[in-house]
C-alpha positions as CSV (number, residue, x, y, z in Angstrom):
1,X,-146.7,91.1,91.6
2,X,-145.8,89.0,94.8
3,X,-147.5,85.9,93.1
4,X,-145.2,86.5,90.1
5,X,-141.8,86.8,92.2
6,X,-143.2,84.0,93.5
7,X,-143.4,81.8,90.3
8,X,-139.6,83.1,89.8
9,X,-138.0,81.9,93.1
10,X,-140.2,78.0,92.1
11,X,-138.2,78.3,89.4
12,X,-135.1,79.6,90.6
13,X,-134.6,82.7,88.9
14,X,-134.6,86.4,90.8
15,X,-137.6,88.7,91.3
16,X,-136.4,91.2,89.3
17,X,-136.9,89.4,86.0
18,X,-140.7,91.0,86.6
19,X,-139.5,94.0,86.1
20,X,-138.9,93.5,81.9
21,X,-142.4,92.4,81.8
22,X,-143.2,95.9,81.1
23,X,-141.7,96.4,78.3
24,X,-144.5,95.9,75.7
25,X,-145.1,92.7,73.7
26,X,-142.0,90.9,73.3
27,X,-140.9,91.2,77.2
28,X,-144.0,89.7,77.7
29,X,-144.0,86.6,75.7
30,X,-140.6,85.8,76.8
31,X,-141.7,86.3,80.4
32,X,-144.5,83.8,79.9
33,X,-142.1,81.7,78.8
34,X,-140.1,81.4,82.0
35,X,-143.1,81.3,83.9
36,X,-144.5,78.7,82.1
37,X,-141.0,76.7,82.4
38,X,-141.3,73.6,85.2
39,X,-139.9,74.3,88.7
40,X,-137.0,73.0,89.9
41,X,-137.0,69.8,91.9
42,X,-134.7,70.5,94.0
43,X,-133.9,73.2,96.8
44,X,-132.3,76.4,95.3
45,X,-131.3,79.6,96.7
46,X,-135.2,81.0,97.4
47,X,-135.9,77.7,99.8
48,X,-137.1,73.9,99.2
49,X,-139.7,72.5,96.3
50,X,-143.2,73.4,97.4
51,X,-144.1,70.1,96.0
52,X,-141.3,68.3,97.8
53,X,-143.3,67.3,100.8
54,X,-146.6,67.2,99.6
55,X,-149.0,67.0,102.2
56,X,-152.6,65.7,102.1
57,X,-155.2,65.7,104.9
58,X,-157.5,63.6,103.4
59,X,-154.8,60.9,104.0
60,X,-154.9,61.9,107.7
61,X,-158.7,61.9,107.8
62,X,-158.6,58.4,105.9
63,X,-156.8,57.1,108.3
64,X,-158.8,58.3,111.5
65,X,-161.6,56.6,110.1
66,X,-160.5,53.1,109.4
């Protein structure tokens, strides 16, 4: 359930739209399709764009070794 609030706050809507999810059948495909919606780009009310500042350590270990 916390991975699924999650999801919501990515793409800015409140945890509590979970809680139609059970409802049987049609709750459900309409909650899959918020959840499968794109997140927001830009900071909203649940914090900033996980993918904002999108760090790679690879990059840091690439650069070590040249």
């Amino acid at each position: 359930m916390a991975l699924n609030v999650r999801r919501l706050h990515d793409i800015g809507k409140s945890g509590g739209y979970i809680f139609p999810n059970f409802i049987p059948i049609i709750s459900r495909v309409w909650y899959i399709v918020i959840v499968a919606t794109e997140g927001e780009y830009e900071t909203n009310n649940y914090g900033e764009d996980p993918k904002l500042d999108y760090y790679d350590e690879l990059d840091d270990i690439k650069k070590l070794n040249q």
